[in-house]
PASEBA-1860 file (N, C-alpha, C; in nm, 3 decimals):
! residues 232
1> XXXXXXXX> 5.333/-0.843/-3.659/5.335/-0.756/-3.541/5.268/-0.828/-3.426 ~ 5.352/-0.823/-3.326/5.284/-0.917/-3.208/5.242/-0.821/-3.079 ~ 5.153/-0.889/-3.003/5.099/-0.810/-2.914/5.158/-0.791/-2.759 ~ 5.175/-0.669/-2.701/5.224/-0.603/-2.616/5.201/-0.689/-2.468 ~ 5.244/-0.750/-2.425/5.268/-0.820/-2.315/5.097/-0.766/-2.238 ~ 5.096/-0.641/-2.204/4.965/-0.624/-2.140/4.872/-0.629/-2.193 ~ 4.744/-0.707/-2.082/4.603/-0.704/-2.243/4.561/-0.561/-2.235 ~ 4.595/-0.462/-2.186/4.541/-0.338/-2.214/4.547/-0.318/-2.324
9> XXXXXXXX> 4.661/-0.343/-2.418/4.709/-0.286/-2.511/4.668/-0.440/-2.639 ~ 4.634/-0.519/-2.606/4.636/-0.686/-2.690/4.502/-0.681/-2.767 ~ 4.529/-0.728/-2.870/4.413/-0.735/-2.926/4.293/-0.733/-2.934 ~ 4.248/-0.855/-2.818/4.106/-0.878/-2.766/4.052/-0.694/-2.676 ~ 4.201/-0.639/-2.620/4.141/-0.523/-2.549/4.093/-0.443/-2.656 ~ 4.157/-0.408/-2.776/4.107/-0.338/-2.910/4.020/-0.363/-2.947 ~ 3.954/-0.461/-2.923/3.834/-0.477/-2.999/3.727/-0.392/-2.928 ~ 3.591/-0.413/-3.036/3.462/-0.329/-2.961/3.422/-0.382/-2.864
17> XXXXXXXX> 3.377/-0.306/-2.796/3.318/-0.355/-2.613/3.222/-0.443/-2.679 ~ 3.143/-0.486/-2.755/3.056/-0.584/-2.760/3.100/-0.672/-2.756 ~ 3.239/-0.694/-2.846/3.283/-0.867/-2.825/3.357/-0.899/-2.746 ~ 3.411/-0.784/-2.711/3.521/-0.817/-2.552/3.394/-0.846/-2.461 ~ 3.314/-0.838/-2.444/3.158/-0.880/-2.325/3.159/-1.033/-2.408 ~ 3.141/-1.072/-2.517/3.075/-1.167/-2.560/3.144/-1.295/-2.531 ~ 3.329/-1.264/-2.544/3.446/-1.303/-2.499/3.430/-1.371/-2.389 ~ 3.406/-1.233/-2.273/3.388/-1.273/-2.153/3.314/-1.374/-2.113
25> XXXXXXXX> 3.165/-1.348/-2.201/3.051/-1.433/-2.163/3.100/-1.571/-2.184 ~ 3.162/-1.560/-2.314/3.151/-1.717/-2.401/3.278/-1.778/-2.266 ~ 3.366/-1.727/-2.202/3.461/-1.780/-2.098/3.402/-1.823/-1.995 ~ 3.337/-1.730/-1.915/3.248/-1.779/-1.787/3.177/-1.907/-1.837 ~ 3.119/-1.908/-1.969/2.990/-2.055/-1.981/3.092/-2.146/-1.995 ~ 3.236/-2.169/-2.038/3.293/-2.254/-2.042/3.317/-2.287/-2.176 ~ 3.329/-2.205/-2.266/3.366/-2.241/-2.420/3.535/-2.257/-2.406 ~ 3.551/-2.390/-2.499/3.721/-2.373/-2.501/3.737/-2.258/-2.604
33> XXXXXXXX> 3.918/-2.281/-2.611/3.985/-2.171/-2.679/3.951/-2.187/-2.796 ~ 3.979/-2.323/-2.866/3.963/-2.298/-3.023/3.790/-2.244/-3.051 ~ 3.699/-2.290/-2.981/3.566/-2.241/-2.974/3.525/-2.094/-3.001 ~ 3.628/-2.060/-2.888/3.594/-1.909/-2.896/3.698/-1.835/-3.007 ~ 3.776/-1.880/-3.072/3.888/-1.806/-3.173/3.823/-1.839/-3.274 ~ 3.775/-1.960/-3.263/3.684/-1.960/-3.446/3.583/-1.908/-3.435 ~ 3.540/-1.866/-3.372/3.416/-1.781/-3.375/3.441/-1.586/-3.363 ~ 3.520/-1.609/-3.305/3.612/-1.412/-3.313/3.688/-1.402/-3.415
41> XXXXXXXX> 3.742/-1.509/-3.459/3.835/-1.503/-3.578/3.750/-1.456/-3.737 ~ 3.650/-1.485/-3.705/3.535/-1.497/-3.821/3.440/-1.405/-3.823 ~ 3.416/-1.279/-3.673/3.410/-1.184/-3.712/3.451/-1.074/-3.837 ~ 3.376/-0.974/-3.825/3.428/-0.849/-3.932/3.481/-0.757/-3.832 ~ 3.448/-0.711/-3.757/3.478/-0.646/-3.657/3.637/-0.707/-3.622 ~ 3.617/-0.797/-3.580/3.799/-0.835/-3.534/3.852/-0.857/-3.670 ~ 3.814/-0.904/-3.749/3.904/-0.875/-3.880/3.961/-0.748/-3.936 ~ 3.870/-0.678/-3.875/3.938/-0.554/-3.944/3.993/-0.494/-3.840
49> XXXXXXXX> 3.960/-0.483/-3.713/4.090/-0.475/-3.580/4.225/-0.515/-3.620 ~ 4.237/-0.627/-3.677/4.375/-0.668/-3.649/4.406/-0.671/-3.785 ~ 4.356/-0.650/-3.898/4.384/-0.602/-4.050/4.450/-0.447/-4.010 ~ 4.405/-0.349/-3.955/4.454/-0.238/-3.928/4.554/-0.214/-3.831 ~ 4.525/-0.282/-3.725/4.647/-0.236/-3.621/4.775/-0.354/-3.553 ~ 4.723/-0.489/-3.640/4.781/-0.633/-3.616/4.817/-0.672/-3.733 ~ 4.858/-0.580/-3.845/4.928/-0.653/-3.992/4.844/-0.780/-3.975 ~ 4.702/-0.816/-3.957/4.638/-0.891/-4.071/4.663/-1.018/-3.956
57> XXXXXXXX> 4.701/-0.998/-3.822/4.761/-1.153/-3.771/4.617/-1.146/-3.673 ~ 4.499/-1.274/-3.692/4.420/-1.302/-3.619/4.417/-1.304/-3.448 ~ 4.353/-1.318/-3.383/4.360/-1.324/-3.244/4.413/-1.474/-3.263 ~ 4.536/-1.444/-3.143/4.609/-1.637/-3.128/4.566/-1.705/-2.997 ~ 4.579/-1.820/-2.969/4.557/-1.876/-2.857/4.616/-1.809/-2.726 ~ 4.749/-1.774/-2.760/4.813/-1.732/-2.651/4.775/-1.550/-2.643 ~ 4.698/-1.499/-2.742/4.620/-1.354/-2.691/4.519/-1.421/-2.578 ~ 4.423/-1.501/-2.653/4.291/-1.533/-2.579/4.364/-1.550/-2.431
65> XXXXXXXX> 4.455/-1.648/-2.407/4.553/-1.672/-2.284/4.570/-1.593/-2.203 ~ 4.634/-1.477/-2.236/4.649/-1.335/-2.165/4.576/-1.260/-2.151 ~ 4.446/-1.284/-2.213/4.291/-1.200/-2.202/4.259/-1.273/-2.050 ~ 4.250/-1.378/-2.049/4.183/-1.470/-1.955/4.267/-1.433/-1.818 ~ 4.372/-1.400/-1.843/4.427/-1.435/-1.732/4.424/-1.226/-1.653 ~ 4.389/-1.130/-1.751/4.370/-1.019/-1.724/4.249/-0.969/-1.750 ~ 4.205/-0.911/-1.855/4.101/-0.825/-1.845/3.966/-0.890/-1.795 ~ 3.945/-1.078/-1.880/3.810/-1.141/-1.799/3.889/-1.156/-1.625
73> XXXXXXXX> 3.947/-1.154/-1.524/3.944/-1.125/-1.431/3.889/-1.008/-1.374 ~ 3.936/-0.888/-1.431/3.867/-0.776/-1.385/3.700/-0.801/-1.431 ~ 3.701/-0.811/-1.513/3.496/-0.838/-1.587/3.457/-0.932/-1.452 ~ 3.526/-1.037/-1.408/3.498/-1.144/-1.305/3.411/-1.052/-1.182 ~ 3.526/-0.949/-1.157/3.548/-0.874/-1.069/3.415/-0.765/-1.055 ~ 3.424/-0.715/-1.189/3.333/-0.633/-1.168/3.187/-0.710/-1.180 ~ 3.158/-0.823/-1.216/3.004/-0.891/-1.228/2.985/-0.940/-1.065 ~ 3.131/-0.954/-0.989/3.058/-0.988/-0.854/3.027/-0.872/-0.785
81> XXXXXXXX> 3.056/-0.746/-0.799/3.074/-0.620/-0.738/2.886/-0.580/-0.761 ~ 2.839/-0.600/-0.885/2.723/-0.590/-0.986/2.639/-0.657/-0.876 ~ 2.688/-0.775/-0.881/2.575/-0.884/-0.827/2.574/-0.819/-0.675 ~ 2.670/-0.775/-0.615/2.604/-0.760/-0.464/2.550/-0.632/-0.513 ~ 2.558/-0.532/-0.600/2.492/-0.407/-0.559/2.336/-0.444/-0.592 ~ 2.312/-0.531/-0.658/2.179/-0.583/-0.721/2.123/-0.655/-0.573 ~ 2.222/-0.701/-0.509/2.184/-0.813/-0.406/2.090/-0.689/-0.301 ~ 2.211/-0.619/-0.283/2.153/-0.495/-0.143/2.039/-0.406/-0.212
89> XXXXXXXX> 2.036/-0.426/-0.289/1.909/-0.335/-0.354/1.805/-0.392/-0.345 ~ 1.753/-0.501/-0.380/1.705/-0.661/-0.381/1.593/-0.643/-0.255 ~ 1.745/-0.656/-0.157/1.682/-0.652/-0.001/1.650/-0.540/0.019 ~ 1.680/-0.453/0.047/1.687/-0.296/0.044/1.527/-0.253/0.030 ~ 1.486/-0.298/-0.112/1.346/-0.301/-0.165/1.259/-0.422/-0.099 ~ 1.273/-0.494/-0.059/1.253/-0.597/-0.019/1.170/-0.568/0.157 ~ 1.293/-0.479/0.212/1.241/-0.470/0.322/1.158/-0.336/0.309 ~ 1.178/-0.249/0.223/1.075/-0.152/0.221/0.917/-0.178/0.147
97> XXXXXXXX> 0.918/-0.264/0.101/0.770/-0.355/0.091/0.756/-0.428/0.157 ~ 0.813/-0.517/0.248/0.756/-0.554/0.363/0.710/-0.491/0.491 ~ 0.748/-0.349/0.440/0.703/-0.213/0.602/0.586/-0.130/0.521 ~ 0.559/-0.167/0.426/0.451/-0.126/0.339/0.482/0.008/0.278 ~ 0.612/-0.006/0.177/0.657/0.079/0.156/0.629/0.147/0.042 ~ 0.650/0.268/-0.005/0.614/0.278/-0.172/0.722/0.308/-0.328 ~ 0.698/0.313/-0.388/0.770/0.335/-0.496/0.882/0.466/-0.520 ~ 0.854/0.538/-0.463/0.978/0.647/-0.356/1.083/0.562/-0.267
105> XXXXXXXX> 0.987/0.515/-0.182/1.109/0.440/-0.076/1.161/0.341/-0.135 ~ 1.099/0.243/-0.227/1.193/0.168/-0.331/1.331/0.215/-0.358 ~ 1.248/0.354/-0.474/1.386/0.418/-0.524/1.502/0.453/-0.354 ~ 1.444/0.493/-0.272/1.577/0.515/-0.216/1.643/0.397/-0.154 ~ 1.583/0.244/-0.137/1.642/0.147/-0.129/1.769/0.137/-0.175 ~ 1.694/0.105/-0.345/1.810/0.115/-0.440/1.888/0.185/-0.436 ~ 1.884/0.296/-0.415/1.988/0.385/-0.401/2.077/0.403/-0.316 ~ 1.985/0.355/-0.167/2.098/0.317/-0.039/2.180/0.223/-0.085
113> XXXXXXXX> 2.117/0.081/-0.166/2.227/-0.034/-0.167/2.336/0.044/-0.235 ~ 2.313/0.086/-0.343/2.439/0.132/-0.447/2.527/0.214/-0.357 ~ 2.487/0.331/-0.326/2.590/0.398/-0.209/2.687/0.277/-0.080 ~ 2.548/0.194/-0.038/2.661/0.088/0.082/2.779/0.052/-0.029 ~ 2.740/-0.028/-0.162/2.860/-0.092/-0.231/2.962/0.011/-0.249 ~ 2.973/0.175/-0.263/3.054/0.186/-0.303/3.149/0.249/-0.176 ~ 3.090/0.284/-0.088/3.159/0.290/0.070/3.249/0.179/0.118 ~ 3.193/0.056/0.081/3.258/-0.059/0.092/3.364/-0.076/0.032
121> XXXXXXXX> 3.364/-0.015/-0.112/3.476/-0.015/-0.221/3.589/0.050/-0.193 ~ 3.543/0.188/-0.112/3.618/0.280/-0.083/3.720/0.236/0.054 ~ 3.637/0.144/0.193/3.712/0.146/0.253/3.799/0.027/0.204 ~ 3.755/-0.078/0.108/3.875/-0.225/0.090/3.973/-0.137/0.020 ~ 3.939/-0.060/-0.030/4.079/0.031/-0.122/4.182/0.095/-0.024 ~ 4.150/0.173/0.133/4.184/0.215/0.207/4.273/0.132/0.320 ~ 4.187/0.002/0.315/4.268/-0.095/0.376/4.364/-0.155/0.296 ~ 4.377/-0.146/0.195/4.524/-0.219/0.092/4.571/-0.103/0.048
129> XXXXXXXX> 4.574/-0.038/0.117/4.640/0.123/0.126/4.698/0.158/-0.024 ~ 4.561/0.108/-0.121/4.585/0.153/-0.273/4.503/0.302/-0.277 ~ 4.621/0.362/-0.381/4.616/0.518/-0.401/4.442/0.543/-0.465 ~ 4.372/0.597/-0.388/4.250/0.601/-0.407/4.248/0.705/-0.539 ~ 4.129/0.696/-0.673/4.106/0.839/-0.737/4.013/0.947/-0.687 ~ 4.015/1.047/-0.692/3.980/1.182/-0.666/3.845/1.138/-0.706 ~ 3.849/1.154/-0.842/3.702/1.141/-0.934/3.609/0.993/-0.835 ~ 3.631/0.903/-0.856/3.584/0.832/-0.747/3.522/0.833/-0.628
137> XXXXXXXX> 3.580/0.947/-0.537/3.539/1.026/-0.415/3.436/1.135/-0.447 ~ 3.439/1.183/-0.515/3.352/1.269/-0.582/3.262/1.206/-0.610 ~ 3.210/1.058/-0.683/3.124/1.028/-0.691/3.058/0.922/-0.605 ~ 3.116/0.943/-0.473/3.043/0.887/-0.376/2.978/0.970/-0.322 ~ 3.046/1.135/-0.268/2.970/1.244/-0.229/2.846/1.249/-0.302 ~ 2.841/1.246/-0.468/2.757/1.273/-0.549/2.650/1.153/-0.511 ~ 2.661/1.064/-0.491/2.575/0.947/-0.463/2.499/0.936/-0.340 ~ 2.615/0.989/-0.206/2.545/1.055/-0.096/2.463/1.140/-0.090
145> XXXXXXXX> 2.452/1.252/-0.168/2.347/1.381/-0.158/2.238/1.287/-0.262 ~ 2.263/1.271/-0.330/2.184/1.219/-0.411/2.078/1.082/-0.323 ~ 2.140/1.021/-0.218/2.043/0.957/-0.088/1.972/1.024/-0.037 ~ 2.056/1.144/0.031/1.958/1.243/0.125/1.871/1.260/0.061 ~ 1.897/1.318/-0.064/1.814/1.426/-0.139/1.655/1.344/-0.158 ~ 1.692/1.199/-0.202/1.575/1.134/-0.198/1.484/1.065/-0.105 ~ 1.594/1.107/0.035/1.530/1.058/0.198/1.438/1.193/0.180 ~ 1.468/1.286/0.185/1.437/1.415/0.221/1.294/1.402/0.081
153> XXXXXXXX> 1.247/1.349/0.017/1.192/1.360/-0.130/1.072/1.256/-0.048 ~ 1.122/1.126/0.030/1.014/1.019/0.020/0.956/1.081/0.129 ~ 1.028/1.115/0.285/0.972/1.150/0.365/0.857/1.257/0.336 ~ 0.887/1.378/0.267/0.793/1.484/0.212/0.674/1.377/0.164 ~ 0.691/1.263/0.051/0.578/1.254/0.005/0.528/1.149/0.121 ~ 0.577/1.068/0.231/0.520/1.022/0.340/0.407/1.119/0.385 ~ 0.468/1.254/0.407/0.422/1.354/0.510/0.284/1.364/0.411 ~ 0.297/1.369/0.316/0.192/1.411/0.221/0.075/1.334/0.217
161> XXXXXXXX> 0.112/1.211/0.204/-0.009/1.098/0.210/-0.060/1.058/0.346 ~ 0.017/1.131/0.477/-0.062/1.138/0.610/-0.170/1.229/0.581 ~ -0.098/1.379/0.509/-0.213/1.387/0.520/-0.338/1.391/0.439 ~ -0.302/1.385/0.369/-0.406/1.342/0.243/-0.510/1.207/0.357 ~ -0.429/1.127/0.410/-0.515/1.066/0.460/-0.574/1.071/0.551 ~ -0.523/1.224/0.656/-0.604/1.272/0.741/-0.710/1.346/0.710 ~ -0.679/1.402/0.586/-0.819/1.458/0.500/-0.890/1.371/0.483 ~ -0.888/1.284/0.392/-1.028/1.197/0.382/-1.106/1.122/0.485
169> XXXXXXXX> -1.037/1.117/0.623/-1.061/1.080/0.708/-1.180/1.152/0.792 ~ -1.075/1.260/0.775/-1.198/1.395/0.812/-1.339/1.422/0.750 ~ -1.269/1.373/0.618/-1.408/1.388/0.530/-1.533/1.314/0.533 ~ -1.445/1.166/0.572/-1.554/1.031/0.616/-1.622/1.058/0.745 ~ -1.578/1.127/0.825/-1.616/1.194/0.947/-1.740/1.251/0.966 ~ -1.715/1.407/0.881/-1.803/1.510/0.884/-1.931/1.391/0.747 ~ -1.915/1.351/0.647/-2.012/1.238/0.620/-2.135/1.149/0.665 ~ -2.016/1.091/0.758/-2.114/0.980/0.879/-2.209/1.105/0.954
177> XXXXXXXX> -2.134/1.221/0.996/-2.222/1.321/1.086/-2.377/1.338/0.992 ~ -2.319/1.383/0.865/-2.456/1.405/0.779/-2.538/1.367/0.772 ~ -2.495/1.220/0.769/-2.589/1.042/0.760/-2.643/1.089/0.888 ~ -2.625/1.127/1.003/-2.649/1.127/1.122/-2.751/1.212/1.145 ~ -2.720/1.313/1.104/-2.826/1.441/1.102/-2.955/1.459/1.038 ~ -2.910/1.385/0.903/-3.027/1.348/0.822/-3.129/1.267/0.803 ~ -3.063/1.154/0.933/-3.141/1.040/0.981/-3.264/1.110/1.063 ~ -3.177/1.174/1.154/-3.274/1.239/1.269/-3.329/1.318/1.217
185> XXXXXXXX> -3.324/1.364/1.125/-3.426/1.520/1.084/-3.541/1.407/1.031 ~ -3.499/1.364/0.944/-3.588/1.215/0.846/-3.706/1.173/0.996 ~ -3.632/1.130/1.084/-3.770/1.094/1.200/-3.863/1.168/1.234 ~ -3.763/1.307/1.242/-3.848/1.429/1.333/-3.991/1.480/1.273 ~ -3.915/1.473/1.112/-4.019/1.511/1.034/-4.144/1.416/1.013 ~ -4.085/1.276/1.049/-4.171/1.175/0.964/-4.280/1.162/1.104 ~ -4.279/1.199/1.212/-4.349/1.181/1.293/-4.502/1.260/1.267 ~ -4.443/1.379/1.203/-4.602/1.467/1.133/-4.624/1.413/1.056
193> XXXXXXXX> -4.791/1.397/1.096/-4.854/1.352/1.029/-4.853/1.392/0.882 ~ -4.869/1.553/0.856/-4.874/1.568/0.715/-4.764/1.560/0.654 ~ -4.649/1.535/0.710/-4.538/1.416/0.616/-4.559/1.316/0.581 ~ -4.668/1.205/0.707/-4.645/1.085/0.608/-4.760/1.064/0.552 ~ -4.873/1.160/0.566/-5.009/1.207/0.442/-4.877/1.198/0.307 ~ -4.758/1.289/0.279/-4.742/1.299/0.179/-4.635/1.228/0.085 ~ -4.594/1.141/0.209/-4.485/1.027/0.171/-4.522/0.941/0.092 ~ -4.689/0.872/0.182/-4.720/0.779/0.148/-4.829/0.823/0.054
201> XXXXXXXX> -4.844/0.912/0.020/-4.950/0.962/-0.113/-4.949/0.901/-0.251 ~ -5.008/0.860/-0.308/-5.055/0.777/-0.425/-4.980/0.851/-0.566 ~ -4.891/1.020/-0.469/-4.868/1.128/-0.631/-4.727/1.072/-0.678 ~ -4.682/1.117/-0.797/-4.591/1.095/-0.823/-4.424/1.145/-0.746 ~ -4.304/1.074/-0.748/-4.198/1.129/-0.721/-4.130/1.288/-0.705 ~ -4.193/1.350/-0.817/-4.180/1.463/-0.821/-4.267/1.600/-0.733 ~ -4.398/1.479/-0.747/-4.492/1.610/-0.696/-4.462/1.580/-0.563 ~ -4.431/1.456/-0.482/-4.394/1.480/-0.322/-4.264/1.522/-0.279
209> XXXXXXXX> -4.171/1.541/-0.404/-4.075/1.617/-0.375/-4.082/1.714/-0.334 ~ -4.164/1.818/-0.441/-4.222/1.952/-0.410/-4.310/2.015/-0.276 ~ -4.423/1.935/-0.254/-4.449/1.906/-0.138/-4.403/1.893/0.005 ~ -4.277/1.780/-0.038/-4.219/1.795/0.092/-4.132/1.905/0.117 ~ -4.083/1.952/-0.020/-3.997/2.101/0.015/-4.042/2.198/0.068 ~ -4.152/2.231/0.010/-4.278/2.300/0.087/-4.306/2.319/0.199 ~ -4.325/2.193/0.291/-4.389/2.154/0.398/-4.316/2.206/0.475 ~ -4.155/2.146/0.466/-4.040/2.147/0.550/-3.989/2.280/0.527
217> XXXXXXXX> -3.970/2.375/0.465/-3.896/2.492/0.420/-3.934/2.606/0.378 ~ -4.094/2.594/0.340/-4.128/2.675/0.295/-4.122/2.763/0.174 ~ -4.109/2.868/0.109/-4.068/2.912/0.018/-3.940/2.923/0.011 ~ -3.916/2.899/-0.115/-3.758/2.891/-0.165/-3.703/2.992/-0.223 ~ -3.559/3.067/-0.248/-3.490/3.156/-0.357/-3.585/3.101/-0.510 ~ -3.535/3.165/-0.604/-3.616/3.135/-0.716/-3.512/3.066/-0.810 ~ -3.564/2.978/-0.844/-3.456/2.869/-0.960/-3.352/2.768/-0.878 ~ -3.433/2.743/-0.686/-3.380/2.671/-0.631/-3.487/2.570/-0.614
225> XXXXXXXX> -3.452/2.469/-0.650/-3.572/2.342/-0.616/-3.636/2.287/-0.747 ~ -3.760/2.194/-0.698/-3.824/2.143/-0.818/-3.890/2.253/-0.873 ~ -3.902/2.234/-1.012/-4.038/2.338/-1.037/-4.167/2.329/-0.996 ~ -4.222/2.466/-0.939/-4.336/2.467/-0.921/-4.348/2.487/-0.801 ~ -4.175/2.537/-0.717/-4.207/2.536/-0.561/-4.282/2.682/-0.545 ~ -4.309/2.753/-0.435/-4.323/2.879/-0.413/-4.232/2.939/-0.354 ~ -4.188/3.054/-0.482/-4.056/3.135/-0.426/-4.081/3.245/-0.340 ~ -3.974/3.275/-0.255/-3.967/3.371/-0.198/-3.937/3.564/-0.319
END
């Protein structure tokens, strides 16, 4: 039983997608024919492909022939299609870390490139005025919302980390004020004398703690302060 003029239907297309890829691969690196038939021929997988649906007749030179000249074209086809969507993504990401971008705007890099490639796809199809598929169009829409959706996703978390960083900003703010306030109270106080009687007093850490709470504040709520202040 011999094989059907198209490789859709030819042997090598019957086989499992792993070795039709491996096919491919072993073609692009430059393996000759007998190279690559003694090595598919000697599969189990293609043995039993063509034991079942090829009465037992191995892949021939002139299958591999008609593989090469069809389906690894399209594989050709689709690894350069691959490589630019990888390319625009590449850059895509590329320039959104060079604007100091983050791992959101990454993702929508990537995601812009993939959408440019397939707009592109859509109009070379339009210009060789080949009958476009439905499903196809559909999944460019789907790929479009699926941009917005994640413009609309990074910008939110942009908006978010303004302000997150206008908060802490604020926070470093009202801070420095504290430092500020506490400096000056620190002088005001230290100018009385019986502050620095008790600064510089010979007592321990604790007891001029108390002391100075004292001095400065007077009696305290009860179970506020060191022990031993006098509560109110």
């Amino acid at each position: 039983m011999s094989d059907l003029p198209t490789t859709s239907n030819g042997k090598i297309a019957r086989l499992p997608a792993r070795l039709r890829e491996e096919v491919n691969r072993r073609l692009h690196d430059g393996e000759t024919g007998p190279q690559i038939l003694a090595w598919l021929n000697a599969t189990p997988e293609a043995q039993e492909v063509c034991r079942k649906q090829f009465d037992g007749e191995p892949v021939s030179p002139q299958n591999l022939s008609a593989w090469r000249a069809g389906g690894f074209q399209k594989w050709l086809t689709d690894q350069k299609a691959l490589e630019r969507t990888r390319e625009r993504a590449a850059h895509s990401r590329a320039l959104a870390e060079a604007s100091g971008g983050n791992l959101s705007e990454g993702a929508l890099a990537q995601l812009t490139g993939e959408v440019m490639e397939m707009v592109e796809e859509l109009a070379l199809l339009r210009e060789a005025g080949e009958e476009i598929d439905p499903k196809f169009i559909t999944s460019v829409n789907k790929s479009l919302v699926a941009a917005r959706a994640k413009e609309l996703e990074t910008q939110a978390l942009a908006l978010k980390e303004k302000q997150i960083e206008q908060s802490n900003r604020d926070l470093d703010l009202r801070e420095a004020a504290f430092h500020m306030r506490f400096a000056e109270t620190f002088l005001k106080f230290f100018d009385e004398e019986e502050t620095r009687r008790i600064a510089t007093s010979g007592a321990g850490k604790e007891t001029k703690v108390k002391e100075l709470v004292q001095h400065w504040f007077g009696a305290m709520p009860e179970g506020i302060g060191p022990p031993g202040l006098k509560t109110l």
